[in-house]
Structure formats: structure tokens, C-alpha cells
C-alpha positions as CSV (number, residue, x, y, z in Angstrom):
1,X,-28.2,26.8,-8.0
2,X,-28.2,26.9,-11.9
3,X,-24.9,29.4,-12.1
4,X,-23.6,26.2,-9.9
5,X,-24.2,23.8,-12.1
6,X,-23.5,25.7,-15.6
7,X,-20.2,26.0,-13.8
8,X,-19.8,22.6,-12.9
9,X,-20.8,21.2,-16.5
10,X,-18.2,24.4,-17.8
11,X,-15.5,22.9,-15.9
12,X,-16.3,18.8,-16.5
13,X,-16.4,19.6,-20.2
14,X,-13.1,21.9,-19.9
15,X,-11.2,18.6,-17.5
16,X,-12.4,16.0,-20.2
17,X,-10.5,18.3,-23.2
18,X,-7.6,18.2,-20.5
19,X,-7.4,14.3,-20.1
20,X,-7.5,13.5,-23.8
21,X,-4.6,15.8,-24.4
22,X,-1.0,13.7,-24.7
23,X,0.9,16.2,-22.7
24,X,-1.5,15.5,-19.7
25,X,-1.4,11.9,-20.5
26,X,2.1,12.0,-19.7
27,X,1.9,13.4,-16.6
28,X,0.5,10.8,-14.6
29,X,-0.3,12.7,-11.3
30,X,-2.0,15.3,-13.0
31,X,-4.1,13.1,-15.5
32,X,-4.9,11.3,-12.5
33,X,-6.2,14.2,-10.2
34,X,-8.0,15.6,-13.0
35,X,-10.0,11.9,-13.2
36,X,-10.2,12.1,-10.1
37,X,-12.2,15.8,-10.2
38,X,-14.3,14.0,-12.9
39,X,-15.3,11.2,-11.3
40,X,-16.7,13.3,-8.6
41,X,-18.5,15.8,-10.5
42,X,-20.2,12.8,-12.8
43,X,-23.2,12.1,-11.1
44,X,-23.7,16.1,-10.8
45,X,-22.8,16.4,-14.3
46,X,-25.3,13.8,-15.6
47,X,-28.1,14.7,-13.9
48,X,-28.0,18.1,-14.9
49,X,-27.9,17.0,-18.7
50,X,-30.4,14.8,-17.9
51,X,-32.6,17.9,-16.5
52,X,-31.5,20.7,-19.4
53,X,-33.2,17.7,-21.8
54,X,-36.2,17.3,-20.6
55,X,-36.3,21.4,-20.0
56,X,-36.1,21.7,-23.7
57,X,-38.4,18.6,-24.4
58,X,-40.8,20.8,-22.5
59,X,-40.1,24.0,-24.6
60,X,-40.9,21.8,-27.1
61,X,-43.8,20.8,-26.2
62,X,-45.7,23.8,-25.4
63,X,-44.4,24.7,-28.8
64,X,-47.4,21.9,-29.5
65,X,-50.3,23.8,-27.9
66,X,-50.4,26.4,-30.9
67,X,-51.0,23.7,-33.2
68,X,-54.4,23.6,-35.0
69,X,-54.3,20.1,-34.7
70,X,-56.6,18.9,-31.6
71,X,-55.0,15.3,-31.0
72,X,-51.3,16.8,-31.3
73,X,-52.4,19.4,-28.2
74,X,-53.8,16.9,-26.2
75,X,-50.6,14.8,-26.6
76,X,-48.6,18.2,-25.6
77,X,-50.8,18.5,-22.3
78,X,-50.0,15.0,-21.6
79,X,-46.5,15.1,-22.4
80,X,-46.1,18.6,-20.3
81,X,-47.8,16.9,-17.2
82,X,-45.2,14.1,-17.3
83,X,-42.1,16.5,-18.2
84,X,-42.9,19.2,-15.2
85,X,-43.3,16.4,-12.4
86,X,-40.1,14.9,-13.8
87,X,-38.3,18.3,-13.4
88,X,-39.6,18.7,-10.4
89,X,-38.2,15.0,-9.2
90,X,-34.6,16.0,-11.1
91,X,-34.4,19.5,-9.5
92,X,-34.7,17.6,-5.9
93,X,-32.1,15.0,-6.9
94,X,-29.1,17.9,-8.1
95,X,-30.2,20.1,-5.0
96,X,-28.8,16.2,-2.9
97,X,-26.1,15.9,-5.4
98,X,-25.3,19.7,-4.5
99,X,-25.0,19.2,-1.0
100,X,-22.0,19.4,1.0
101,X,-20.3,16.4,1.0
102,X,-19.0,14.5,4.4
103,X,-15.0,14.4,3.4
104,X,-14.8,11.2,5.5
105,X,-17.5,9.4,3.8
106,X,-15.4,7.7,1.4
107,X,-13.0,6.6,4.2
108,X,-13.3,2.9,6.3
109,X,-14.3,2.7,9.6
110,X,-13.2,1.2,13.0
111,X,-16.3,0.0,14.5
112,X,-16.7,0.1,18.7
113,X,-19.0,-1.8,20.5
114,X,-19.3,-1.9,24.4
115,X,-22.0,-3.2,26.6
116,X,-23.7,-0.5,29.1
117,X,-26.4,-1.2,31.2
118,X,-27.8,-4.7,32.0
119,X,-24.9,-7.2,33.0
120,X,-24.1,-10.4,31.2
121,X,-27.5,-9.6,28.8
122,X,-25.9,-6.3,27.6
123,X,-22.6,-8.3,27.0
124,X,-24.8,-11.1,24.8
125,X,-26.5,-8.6,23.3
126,X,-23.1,-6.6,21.9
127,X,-21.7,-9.7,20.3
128,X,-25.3,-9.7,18.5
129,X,-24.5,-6.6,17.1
130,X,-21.3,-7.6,16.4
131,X,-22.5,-10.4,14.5
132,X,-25.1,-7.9,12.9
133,X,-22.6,-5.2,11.1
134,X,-20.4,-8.5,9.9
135,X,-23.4,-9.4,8.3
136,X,-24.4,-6.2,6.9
137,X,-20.6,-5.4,6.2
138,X,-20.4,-9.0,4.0
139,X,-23.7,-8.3,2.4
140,X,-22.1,-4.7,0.5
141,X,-18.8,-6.5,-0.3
142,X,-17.0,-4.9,2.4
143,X,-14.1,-6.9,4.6
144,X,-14.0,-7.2,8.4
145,X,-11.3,-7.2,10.6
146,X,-11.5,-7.7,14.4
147,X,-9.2,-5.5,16.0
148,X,-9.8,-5.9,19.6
149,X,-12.1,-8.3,21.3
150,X,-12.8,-8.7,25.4
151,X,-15.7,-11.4,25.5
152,X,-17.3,-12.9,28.7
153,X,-16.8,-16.5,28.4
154,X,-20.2,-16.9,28.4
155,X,-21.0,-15.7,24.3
156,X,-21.0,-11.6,25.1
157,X,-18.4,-9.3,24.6
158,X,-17.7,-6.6,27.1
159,X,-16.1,-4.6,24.3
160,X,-15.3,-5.0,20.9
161,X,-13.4,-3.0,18.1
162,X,-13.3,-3.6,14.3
163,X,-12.2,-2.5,11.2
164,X,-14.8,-2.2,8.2
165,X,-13.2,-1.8,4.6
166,X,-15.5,-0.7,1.7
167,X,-16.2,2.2,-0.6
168,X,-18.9,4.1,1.3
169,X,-18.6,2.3,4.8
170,X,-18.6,5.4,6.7
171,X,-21.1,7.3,4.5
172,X,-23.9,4.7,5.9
173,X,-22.4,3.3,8.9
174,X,-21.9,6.8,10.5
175,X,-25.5,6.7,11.3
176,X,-25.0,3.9,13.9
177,X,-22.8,5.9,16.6
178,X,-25.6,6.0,20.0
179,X,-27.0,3.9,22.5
180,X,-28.9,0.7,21.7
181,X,-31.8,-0.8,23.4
182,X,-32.6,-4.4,23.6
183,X,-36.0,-6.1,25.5
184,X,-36.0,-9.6,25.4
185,X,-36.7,-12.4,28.4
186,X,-33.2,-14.1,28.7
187,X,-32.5,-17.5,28.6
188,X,-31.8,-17.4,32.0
189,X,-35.0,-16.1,33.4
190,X,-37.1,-18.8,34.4
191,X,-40.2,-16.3,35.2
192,X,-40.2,-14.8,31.4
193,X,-40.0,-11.6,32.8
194,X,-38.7,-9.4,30.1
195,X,-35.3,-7.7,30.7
196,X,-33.6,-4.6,29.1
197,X,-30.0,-3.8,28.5
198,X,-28.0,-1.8,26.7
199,X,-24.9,-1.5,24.1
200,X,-23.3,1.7,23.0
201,X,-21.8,1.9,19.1
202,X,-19.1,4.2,18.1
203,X,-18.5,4.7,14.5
204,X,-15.1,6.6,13.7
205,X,-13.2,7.3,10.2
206,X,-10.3,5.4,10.0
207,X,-7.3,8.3,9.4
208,X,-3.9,8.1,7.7
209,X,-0.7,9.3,9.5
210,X,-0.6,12.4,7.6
211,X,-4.3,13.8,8.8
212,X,-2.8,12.8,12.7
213,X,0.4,13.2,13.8
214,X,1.1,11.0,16.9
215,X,4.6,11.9,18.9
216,X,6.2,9.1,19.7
217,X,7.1,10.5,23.5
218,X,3.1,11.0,24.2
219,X,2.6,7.8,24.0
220,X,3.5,5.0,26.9
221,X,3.9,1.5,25.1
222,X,3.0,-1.6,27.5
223,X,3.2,-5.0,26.5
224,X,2.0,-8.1,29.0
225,X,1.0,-11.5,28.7
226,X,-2.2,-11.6,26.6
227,X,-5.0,-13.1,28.8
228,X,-8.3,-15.5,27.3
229,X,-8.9,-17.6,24.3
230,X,-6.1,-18.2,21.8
231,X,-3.3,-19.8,20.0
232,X,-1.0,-21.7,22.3
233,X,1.5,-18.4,21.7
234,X,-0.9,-16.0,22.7
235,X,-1.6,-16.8,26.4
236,X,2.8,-17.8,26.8
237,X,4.2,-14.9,25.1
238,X,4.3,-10.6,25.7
239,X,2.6,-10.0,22.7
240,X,-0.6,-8.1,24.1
241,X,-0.1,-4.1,23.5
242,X,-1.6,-1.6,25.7
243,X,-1.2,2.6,24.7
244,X,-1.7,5.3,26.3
245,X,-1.7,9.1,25.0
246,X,-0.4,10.8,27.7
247,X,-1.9,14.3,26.6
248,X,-5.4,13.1,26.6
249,X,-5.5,10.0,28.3
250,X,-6.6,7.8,26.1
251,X,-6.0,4.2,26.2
252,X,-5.8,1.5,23.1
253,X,-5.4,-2.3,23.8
254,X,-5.1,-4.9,21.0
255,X,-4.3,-8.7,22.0
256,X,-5.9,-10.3,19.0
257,X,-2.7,-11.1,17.3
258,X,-0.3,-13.3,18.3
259,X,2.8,-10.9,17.0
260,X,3.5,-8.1,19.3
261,X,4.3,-5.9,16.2
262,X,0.8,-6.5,14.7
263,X,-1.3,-5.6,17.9
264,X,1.0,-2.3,18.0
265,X,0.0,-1.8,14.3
266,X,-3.6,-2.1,15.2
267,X,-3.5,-0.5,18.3
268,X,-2.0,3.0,16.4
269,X,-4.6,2.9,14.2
270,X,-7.5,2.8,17.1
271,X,-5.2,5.5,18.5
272,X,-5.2,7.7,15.6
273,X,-9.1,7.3,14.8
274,X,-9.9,8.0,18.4
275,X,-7.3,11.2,18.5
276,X,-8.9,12.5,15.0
277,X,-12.5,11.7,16.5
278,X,-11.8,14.1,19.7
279,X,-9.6,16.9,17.2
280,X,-12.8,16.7,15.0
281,X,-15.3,17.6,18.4
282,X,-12.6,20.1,19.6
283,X,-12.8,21.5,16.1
284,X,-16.5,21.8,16.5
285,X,-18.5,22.0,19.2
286,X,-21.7,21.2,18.0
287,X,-20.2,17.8,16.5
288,X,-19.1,17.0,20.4
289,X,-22.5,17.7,21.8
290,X,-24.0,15.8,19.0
291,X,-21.2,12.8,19.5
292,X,-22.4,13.2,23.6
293,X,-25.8,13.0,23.0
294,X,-25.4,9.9,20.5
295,X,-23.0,7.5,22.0
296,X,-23.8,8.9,25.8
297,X,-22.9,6.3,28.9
298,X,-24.5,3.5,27.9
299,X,-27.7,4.2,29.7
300,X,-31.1,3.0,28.8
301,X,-32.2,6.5,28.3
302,X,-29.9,7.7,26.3
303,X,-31.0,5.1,23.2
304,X,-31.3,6.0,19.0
305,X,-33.0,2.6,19.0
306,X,-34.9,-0.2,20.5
307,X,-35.0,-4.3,19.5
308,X,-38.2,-5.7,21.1
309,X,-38.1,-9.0,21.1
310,X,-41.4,-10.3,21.8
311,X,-42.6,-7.8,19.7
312,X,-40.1,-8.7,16.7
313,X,-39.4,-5.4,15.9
314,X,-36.6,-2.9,15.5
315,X,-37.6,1.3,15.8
316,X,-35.4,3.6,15.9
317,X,-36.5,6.9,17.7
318,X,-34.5,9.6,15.8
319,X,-36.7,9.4,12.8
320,X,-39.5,7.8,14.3
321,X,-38.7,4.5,11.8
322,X,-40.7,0.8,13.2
323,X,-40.1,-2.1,11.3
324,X,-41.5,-5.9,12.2
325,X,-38.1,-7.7,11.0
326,X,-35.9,-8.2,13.9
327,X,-34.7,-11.5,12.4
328,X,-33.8,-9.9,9.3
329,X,-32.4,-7.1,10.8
330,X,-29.8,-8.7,13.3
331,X,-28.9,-10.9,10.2
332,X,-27.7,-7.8,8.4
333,X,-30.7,-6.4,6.5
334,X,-30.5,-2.9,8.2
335,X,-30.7,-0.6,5.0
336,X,-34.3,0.1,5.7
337,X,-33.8,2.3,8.3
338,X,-30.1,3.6,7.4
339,X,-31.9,5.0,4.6
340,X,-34.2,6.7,6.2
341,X,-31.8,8.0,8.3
342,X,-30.0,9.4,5.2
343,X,-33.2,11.1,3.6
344,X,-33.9,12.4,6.9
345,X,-30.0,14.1,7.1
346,X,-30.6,15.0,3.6
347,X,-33.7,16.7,4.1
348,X,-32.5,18.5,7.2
349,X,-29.7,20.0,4.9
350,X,-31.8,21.0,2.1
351,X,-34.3,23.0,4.7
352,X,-30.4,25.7,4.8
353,X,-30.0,24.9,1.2
């Protein structure tokens, strides 16, 4: 692990002599990939000094325990105590920092939200999370855009696509993808009987044209008359898209905007998430069974996590996470348990480290 990071720190300090250098300057592209290098090794890079310090503040202080003088050794013991537990703490924070990284962490993602089991409660219950990742999405700064939206009429959605932009969306949000389990007594049930339904969440890195490549003769473009709530175009024109990818079958609709062109521009991108989603699980089939066993068919018993309403709590049975918030949580406050969820992937990496 040290020859990793004496090489990393060789090659920081050998890219900052690179940047300050006129003829790089010059070169845009290059001064900018080489910033680019450094930004990423920085947090790698500090910590490391940060741990070769306090290694020689420790050499330093055992230096201490030969002295004749009685107070100065007991400061050294105290002082070693502290130093070792903080080396311990920065050796487990570079052997993170070491760790593979996701390459579509930094990337946004398009959000998919259906109801499964339980009728018009699961539909009610998927605009709730709906509502939920907004909240969560405006409380980190990032924007929201809904790409797709089939609701019931009644305040649920029967499906539901959006687009989250923001540094880091996919690094926490990826964590979402599964079955979710509600228990509540709807309003509708006059006998207080409690119910449960379900939602499924699919999280997928949204994807440029160059990492998929979409022929234009796999895919079937259909426009109709776009159907529900609206602008007085939207209902009178053709301006709802519908796509389908011949080779795979896969089939986009976007209605949301009133300009045909627009809903084909959002319905591509769906398209080309979904298609780099499936080359991804082709690519590895451990990341399809893992996708399968997440997202599943929407069946209660295929859940990642439960909201109990009478019980005002959320627990999510991967890591084996309760917490008494539900309030809090639907309104957004969900890092609690997407951080446990990272420590938990983080720790399950560092046991192959």
C-alpha cells in the first residue's frame, strides 16, 4: 500500500512542476488533463502527508523516552498514545481513498420509479418517493428534471422517470436501485386495517453518445397525441414520443413536453441509460444478478427497505439500519442510512483490499 502511495505523491509532485511550466500553460488540453489528474489524486495526496507527519512526530517522540527528564517522558507516552490511534484512524482513511473507484460516480442520474404490488396505495406511495429524492436532490444543490410522468389521477404515479444533476448524484443515489416497502392504513380504509404495497427504484448513470452508440435503423420512432394533464397544446398536438430498440426491445416514452423534438431528446437519453445499464450487466454477470436481485418485480418480498407507518420508522434490511424519522426521511433527510450503506460497501471492499 505504501509503494502506492510514495508513487502517487512522486507523480502529484512531478504534475504540479508540469502545470507551472509556460510551455504547458499553453497548451490548454494538456494543462487541463494534468489538473484534472491532480484534482483526483488530492485527497490521496493530503492524507498521506498528513499520515508521513504524524509518523515522524511519533519518531520524535519516542526520541523523548530516553530523556532523563521524568515529566518530558510522561508527555512522550501521552503524546505516542494519541499519535498511534491517529495512524491507525489515517491508515483506514488512505486504504478508502485507495479503493477502486465507481467510474460513473461522478456522472447524473435518471431516476425510475414504478409502483409494484398494492394497487392505487403503491401508485400514492411512488409519487411519495418521488417527492422524497426531489427533496433530497434540492437539499445537496442538485437540479431535477421530470422526464416522464404517468400518474393516476388520484395523486400516484404508476411510473415516473427523472433526471438528477449534481456532482456526486450517482455516487450516493446508486444505493437506492431495489424494491421498497410501505405499511400504512390508507385513507381509504375505514377498518384501519394496515395495508402494504410496494414501489421498485431504478437508479442508472446518465451516458453521453460516445460511451453508446444508438443506430438510427434500431430504433422505431412513434409519435401520437399525448394523453392526461397539460398545456392546452399537449392533449391537441402529436407531440408525445414513444421508442423502441428493436434489438432488445426496449421501449422509452416521454410526453412531458409540449415540443415533439424535446420529448425525442429526452426520450434518447432514457434510451441510452437503459442500453448502457443492460451493456454494463451483459459485461458482468455478477452486476445483472445483483441489478435482479435489487430492483426484482416489484414484489413485497423482494424489498431493500421498509416505511412503517404506524411505527414511524424507516429500516432498511441490507445493512440491518432502523431509524424512528419517517417524517424526516420522506422529506429528504435520507443520508443516515445512505451512509451506512456506503461504509458498509466500503467495508466489504477493504475485506479484498
Amino acid at each position: 500500500m505504501f509503494d502506492k502511495l510514495d508513487f502517487i505523491l512522486e507523480k502529484y509532485e512531478e504534475l504540479s512542476h508540469k502545470v507551472s511550466d509556460p510551455e504547458i500553460i499553453n497548451n490548454q488540453a494538456v494543462w487541463q488533463k494534468h489538473m484534472k489528474e491532480m484534482s483526483e489524486m488530492e485527497p490521496i495526496v493530503n492524507k498521506y502527508r498528513e499520515y508521513k507527519k504524524a509518523k515522524a512526530d511519533l519518531a520524535g517522540a519516542k526520541e523523548m523516552l530516553d530523556s532523563s527528564d521524568e515529566e518530558l517522558r510522561e508527555m512522550a507516552k501521552m503524546e505516542i498514545a494519541e499519535l498511534d490511534e491517529k495512524l491507525e484512524q489515517y491508515e483506514n482513511e488512505l486504504k478508502i481513498l485507495l479503493l477502486p473507484k465507481d467510474p460513473n460516480d461522478d456522472k447524473n442520474v435518471i431516476l425510475e420509479i414504478r409502483a409494484g404490488t398494492g394497487g392505487e396505495e403503491a401508485a400514492l406511495f411512488g409519487a411519495d418517493l418521488l417527492r422524497m429524492y426531489m427533496r433530497y436532490a434540492e437539499r445537496r444543490g442538485w437540479k431535477t428534471e421530470v422526464m416522464e410522468m404517468n400518474d393516476t389521477g388520484l395523486g400516484g404515479i404508476k411510473e415516473a422517470v427523472m433526471l438528477i444533476k449534481g456532482k456526486g448524484a450517482y455516487s450516493r443515489l446508486k444505493y437506492e436501485s431495489g424494491a421498497h416497502r410501505v405499511q400504512r392504513v390508507p385513507e381509504t380504509e375505514s377498518s384501519g386495517r394496515i395495508h402494504t404495497s410496494a414501489a421498485t427504484v431504478a437508479v442508472l448513470p446518465e451516458v453521453d453518445d460516445v460511451a453508446v452508440e444508438i443506430n438510427p435503423n434500431d430504433v422505431r420512432v412513434d409519435v401520437y397525441r399525448a394523453s392526461g394533464n397539460g398545456g392546452q397544446c399537449v392533449n391537441t398536438t402529436d407531440s408525445a414520443v414513444r421508442l423502441t430498440h428493436i434489438p432488445t426491445g426496449l421501449v422509452v416514452t416521454c410526453q412531458d413536453e409540449k415540443s415533439q423534438i424535446k420529448n425525442k431528446e429526452k426520450a434518447f437519453k432514457v434510451l441510452r441509460a437503459r442500453l448502457y445499464d443492460l451493456k454494463l450487466s451483459e459485461q458482468n454477470k455478477e452486476i445483472s444478478e445483483q441489478r435482479k436481485s435489487q430492483v426484482g418485480s416489484g414484489d413485497r418480498s423482494e424489498r431493500i427497505r421498509t416505511y412503517n407507518f404506524p411505527q414511524g420508522r424507516v429500516s432498511d434490511h441490507r445493512i440491518g439500519l432502523t431509524i424512528y424519522k419517517l417524517d424526516y426521511f420522506l422529506d429528504g433527510d435520507i443520508d443516515e442510512i445512505i451512509d451506512g450503506l456506503i461504509t458498509n460497501d466500503q467495508a466489504e471492499k477493504m475485506k479484498n483490499f
